[in-house]
FIPAKE-191687 format. One record per residue: x, z, y of N, C-alpha, C, O, CB in turn; residue in one letter. Coordinates in steps of 0.001 Angstrom, whole numbers, padded with zeros to 6 digits, always signed. Each point is the difference from the previous one (the first is absolute). Glycine has a CB too. Example, Ala and Ser with C-alpha at 12.3 -4.5 7.8 and 13.67 -1.06 7.14 Angstrom:
2
+013190+007800-005690-000890+000000+001190+000900+000000+001200+001036+000665-000019-002928+000581-001154A+001542-001966+002223+000820+000060+001190-000770+000730+001090+000509+000169+001108+000675-002314-001736S
//
This chain:
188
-028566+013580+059759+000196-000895-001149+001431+000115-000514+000791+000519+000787-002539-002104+000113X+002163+001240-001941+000899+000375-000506+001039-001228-000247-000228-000953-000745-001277+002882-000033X+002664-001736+001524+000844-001422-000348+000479-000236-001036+000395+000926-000709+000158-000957+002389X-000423-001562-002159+000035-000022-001371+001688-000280-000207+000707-000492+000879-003510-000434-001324X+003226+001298-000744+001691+000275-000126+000299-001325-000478-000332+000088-001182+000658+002559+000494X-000033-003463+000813+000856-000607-000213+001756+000044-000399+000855+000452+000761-002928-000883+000376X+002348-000172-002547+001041+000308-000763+000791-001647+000210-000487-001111-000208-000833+003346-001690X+002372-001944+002268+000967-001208-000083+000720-000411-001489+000887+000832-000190-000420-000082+002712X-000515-001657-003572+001169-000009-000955+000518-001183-000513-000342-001180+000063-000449+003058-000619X+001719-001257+000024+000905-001179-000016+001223+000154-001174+000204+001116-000476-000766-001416+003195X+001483-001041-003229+001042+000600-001265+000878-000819+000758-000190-000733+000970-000909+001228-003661X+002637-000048+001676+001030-000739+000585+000988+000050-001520+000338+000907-000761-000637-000155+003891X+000567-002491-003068+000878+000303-001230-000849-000936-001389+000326-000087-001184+000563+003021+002298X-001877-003441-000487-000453-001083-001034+001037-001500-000477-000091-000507-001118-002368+001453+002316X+002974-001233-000600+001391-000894+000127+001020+000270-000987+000161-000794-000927-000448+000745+003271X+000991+001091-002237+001206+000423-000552-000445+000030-001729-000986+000215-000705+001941+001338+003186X+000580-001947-002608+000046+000294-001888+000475+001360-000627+000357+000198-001161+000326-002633+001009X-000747+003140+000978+000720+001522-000574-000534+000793+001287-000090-000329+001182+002729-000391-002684X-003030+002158+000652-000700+001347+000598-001477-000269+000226-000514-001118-000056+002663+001875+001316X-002797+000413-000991-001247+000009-000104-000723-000459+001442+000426+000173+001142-000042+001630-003085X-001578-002424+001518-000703-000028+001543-001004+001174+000384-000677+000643-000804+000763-003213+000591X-000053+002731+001630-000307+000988+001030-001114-000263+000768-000109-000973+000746+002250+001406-000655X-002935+000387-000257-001280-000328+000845-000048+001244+001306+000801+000925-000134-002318-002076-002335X+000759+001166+003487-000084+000932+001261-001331-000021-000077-000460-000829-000785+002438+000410+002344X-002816+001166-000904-000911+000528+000606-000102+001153+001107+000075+001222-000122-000500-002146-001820X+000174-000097+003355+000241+000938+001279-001357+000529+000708+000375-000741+000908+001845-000652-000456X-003329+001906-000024-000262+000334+000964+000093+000801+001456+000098+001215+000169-000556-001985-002005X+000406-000156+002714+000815-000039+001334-000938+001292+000496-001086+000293-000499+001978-003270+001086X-000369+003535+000278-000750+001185+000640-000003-000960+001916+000965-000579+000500+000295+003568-002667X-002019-002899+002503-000931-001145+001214+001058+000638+000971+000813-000748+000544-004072+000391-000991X+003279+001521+000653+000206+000773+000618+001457+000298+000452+000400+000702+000928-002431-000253-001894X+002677-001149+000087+001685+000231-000372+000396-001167-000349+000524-000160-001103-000476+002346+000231X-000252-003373+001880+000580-001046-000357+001262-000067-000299+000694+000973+000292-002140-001626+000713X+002073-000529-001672+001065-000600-000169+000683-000989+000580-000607-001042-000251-000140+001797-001114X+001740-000981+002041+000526-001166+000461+000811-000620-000772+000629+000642-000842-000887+000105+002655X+000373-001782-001718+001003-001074-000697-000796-000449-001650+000889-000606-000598+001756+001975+001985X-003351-001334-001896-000561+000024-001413-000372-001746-000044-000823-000543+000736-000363+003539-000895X+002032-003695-000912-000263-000923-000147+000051-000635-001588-000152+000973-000739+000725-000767+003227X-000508-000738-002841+000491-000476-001132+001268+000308-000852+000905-000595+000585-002140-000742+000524X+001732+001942-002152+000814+000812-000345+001039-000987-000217+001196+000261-000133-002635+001616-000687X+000951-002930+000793+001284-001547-000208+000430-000122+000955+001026-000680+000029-001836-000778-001323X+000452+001853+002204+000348-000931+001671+000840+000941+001139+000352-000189+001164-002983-001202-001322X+002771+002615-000904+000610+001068+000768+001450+000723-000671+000141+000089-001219-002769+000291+002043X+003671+000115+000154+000982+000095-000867-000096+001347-000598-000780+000925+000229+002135-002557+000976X-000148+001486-002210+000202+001562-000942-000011+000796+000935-000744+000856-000479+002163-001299-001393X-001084+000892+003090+000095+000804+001028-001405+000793+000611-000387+001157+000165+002416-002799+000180X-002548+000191-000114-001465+000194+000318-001112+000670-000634-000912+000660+000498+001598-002329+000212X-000376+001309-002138-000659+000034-001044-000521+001665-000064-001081+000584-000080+002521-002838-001042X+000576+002777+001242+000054+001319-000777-000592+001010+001208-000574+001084-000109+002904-001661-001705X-001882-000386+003288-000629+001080+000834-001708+000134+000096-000528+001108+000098+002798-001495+001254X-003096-000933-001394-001227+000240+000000-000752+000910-001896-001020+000556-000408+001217-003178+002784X+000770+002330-002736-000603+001207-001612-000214+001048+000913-001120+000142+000490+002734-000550-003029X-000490+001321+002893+000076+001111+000567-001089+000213+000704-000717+000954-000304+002822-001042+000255X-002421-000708+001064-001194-000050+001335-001775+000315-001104-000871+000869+000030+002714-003531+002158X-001567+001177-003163-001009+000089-000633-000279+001370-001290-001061-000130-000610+001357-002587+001447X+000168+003372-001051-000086+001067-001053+000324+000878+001129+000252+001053-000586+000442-001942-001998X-000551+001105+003770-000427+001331+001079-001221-000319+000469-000693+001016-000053+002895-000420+000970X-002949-001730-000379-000924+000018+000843-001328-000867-000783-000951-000336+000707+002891+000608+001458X-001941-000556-003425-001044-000328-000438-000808+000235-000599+000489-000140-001121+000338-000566+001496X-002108+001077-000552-001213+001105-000068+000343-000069-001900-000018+001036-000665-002425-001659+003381X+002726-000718-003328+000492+000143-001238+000864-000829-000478+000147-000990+000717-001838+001863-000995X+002701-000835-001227+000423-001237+000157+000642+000848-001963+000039+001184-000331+000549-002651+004116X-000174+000066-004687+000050+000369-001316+000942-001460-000305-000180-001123+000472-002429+002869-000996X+003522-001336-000310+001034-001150-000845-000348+000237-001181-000121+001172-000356+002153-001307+001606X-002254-000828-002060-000295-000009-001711+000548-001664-000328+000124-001033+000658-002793+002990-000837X+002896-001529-001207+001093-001615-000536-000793+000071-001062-000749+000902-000374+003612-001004+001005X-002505-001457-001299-000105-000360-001145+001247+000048-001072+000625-000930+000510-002350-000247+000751X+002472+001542-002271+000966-000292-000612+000643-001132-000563-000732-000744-000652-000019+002410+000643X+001924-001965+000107+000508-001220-000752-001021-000835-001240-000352-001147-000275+002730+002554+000786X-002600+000234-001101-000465-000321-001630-001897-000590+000157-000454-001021-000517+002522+003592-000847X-002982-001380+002369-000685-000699+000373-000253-001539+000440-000892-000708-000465+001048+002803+000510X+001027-002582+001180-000012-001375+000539-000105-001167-001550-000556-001051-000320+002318+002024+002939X-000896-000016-003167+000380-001412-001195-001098+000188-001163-000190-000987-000710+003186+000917+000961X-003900+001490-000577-001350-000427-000398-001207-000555+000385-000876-000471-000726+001745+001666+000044X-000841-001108+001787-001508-000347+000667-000260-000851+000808-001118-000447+000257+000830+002170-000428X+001787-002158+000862+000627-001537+001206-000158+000832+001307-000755+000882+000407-000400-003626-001573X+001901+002257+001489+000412+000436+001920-001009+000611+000855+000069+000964+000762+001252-002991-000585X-002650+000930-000604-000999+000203+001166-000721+001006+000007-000312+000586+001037+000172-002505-000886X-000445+002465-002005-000352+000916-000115+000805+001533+000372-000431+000970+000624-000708-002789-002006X+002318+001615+000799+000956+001218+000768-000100+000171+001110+000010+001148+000446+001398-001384-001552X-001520-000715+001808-000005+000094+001727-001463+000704+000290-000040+001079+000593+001598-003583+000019X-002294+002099-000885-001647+000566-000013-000701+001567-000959-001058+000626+000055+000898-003635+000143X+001552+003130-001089-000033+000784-000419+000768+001434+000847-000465+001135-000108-000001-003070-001814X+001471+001665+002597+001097+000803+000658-000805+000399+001173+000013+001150+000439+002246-002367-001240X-003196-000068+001473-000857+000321+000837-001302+001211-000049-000375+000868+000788+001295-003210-000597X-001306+001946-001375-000745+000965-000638+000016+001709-000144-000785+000946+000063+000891-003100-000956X+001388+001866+000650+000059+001795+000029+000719+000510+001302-000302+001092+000482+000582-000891-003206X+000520-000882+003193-000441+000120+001683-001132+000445+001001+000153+000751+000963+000973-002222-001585X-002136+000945+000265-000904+000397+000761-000786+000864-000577-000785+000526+000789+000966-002285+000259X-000279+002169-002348+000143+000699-000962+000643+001853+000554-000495+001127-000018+000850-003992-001488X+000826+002326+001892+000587+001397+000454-000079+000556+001505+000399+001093+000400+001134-001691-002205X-002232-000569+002637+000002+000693+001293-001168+001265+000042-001144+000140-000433+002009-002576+001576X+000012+003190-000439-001056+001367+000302-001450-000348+000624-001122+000245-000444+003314+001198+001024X-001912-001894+000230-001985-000609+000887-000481-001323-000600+000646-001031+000185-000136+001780+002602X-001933-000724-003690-000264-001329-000474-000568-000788+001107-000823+000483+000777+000472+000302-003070X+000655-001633+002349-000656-001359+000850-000793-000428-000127-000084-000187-001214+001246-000367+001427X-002208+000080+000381-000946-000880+000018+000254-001602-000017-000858-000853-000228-000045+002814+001277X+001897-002120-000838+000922-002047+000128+001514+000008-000266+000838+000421+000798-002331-001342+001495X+001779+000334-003683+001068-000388+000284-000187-001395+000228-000970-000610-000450+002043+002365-000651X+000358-002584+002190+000476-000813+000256+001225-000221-000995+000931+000779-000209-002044-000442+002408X+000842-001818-002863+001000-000260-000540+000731-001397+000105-000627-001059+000030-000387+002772-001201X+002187-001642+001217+001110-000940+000298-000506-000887-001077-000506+000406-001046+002659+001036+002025X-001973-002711-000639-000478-001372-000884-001023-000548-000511-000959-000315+000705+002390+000765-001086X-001398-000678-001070-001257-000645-000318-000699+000702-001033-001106-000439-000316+001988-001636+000950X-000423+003109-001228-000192+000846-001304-000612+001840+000809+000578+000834+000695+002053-002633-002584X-003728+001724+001426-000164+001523-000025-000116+000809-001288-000529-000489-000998-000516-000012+002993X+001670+002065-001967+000040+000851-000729-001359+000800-000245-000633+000565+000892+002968-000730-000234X-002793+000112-002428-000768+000202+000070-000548+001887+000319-000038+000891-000848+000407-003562-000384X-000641+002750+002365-000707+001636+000583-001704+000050+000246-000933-000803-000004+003373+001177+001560X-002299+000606-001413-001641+000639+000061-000430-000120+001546-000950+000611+000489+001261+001399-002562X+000516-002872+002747-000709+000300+001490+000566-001833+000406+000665-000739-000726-000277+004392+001605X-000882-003909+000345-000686-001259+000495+002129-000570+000272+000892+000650+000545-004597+000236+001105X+003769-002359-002347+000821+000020+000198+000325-001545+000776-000831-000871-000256+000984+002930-001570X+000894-002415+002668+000411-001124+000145+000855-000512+000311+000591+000466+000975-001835-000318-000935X+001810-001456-000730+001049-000746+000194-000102-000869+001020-000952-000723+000294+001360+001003-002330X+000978-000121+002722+000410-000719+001247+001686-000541+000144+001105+000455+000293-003137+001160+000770X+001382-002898-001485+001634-001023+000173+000629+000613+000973-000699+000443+000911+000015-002832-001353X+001906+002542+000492+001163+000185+001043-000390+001645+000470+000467+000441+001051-000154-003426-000025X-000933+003575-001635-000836+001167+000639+001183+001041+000580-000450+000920+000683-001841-001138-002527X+003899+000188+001638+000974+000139+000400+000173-000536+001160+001059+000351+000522-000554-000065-002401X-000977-000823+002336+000633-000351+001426-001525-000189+000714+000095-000621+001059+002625-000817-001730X-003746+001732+000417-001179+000290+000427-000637+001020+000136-001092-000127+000554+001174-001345-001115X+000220+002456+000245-000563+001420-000551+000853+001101+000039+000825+000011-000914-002073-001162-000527X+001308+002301+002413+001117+000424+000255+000073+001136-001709+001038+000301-000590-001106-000687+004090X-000790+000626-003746-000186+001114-001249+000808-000881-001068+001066+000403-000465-003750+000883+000972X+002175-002377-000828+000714-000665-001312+001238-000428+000753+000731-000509-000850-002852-000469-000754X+002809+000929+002977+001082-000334+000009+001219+001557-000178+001216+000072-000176-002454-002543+001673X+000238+003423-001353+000633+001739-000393+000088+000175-001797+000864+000432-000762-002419+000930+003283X+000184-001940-002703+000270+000078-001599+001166-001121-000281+000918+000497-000652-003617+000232-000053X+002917-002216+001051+001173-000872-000395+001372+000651+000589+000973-000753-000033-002569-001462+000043X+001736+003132+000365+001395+000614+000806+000314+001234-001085+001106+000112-000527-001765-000635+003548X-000382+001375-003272+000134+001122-001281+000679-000618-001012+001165+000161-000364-003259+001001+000703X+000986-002101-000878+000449-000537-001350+001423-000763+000173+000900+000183-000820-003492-000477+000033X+002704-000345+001611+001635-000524+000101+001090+000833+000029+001080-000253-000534-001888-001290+001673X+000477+002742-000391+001233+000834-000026+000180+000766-001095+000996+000557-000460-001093-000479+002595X-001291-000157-002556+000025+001000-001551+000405-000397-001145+000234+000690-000993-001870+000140+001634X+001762-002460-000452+000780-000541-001202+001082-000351+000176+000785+000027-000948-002310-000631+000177X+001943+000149+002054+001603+000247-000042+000683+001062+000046+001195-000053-000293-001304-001504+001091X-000470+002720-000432+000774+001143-000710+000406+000579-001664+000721+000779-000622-001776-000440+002772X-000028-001393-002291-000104+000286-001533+001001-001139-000227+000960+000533-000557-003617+000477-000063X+002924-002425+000791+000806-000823-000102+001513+000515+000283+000921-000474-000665-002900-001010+001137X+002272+002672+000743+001007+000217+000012+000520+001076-001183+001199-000089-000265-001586-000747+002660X-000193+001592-002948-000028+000794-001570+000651-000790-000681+001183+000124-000316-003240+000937+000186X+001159-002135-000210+000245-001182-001155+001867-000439-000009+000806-000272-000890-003832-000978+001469X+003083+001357+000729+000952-000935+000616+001147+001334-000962+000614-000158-001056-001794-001484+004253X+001117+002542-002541+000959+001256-000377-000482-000010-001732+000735+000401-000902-000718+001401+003705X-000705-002074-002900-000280+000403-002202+000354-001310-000255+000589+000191-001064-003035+001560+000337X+002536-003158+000952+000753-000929-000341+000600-000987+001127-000433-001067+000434-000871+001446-002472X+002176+000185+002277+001283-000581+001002+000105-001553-000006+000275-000725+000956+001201+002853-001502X-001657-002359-000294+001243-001581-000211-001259-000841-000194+000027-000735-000988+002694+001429-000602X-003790-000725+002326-001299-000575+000553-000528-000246+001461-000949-000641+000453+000616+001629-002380X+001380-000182+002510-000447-000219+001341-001330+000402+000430-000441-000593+000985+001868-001078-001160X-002116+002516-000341-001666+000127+000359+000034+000346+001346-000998-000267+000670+000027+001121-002879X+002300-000096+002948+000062+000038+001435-000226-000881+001278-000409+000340+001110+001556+000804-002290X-000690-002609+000617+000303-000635+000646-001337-001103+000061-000317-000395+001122+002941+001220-001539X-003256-001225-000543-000636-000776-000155-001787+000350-000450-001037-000655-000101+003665-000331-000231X-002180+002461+000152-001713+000766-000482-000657-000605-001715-000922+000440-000687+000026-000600+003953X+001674-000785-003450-000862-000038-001455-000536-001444+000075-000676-000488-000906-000215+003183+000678X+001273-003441+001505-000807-001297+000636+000677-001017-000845+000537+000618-000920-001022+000066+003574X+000687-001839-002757+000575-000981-001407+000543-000690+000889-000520-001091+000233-001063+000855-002323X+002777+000637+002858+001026-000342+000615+001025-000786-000682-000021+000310-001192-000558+001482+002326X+001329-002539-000929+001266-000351-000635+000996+000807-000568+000640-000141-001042-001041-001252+002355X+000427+002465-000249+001065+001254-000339-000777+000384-001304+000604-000059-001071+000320+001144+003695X-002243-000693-002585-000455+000650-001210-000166-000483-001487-000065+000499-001123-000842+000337+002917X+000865-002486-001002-000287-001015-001224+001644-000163-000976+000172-000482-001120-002407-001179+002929X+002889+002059-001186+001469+000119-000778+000449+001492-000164+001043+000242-000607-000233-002537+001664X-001457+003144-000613+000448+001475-000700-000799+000027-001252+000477+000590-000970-000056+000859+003195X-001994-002224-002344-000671+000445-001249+000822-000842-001077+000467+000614-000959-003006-000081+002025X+002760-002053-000945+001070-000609-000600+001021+000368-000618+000231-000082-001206-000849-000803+002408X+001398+001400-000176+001596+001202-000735-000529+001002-000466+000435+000459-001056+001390-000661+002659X-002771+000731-001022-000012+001770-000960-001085+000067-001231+000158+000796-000926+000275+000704+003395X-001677-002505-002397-001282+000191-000461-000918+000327+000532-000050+000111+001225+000884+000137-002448X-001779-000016+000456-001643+001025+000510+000401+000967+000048+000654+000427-000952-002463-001171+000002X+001615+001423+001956-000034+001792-000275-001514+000276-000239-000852-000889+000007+002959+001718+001780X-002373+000568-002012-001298+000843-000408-000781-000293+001371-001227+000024-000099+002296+002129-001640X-000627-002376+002777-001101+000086+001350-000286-001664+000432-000677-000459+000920+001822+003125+000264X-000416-003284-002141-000494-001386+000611-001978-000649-000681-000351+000635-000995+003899-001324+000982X-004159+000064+000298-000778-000421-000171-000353-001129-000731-000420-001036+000515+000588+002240+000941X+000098-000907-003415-000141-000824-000913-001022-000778-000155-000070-000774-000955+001226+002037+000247X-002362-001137+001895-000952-001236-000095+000574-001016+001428-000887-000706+000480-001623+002330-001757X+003462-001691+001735-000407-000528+000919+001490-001431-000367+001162+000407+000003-002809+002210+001884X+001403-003969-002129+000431-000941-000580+001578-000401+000183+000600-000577-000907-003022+000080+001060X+003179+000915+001335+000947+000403+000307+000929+001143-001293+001074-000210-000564-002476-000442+003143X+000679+001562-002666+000581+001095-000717+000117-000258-001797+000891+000125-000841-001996+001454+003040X-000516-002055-002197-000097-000456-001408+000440-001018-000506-000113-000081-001223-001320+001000+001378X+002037-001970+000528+000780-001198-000849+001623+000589-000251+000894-000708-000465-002486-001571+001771X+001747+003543-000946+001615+000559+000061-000348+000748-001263+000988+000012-000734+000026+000330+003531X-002108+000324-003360-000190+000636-001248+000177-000198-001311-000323+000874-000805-000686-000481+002073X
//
């Protein structure tokens, strides 16, 4: 009989007012476990960057896809997020028979899908897909950081920090911040 694949996924970056959100899609290979895989919040930058590595050597598949600024602010967050998810699983090489998905929203695919609250700290696949997508957008956050300096995107990721809430203040909107989101848009 034939075991059925199961796909872990997950986004990171629905929160923040600037840069795009990041979706993952992992399937775990049984065979090549992982240690330490938990929730991509609950683990440090250290951790993070070493289990990417582990997870993109030893997992039978695994795919990062985003939504854009410009997307988030046509279509709202959730859909971007479900959308980013979308072509994620979209791009993994082996199709699945199940994805598992983090929360309460599933992306709409052609194969059997389901949402599972906290599925990050329940599910070791969506806690590989919540570790991709985190590192994949703060790398992209650290870009941002270097293409507009005097924002801090280093320090704070794009999150509506105090620090950030007074750099958008002194400097403005830049092009990567997120003009639907009410924070950003009462500064417009």
């Amino acid at each position: 009989m034939n075991e059925l694949i199961v796909c872990g996924v997950d986004e990171a970056g629905r929160g923040p007012l600037a840069g795009a959100v990041y979706a993952a899609a992992v399937i775990l290979n049984p065979a090549r476990p992982i240690a330490g895989l938990a929730d991509s919040k609950k683990l440090s930058e250290k951790k993070r960057d070493a289990l990417t590595l582990e997870i993109k050597q030893h997992a039978l598949a695994w795919a990062i896809a985003s939504s854009t600024v410009e997307e988030i602010d046509s279509i709202n967050i959730l859909q971007a997020s479900l959308l980013a998810m979308r072509r994620a699983v979209e791009q993994l090489v082996i199709q699945p028979h199940k994805l598992l998905v983090d929360g309460l929203h599933c992306p709409q695919v052609s194969m059997m899908v389901e949402a599972i609250v906290d599925g990050d700290s329940k599910v070791e696949a969506i806690s590989a897909a919540s570790i991709l997508a985190k590192t994949a957008r703060d790398k992209e956050l650290y870009a941002l950081d270097q293409q507009y300096p005097h924002y801090g995107f280093a320090k704070h990721k794009g999150y509506p920090t105090a620090l950030h809430m007074a750099m958008l203040i002194e400097h403005g909107v830049s092009p990567v911040h997120r003009r639907s989101y009410a924070p950003v848009r009462k500064l417009l």
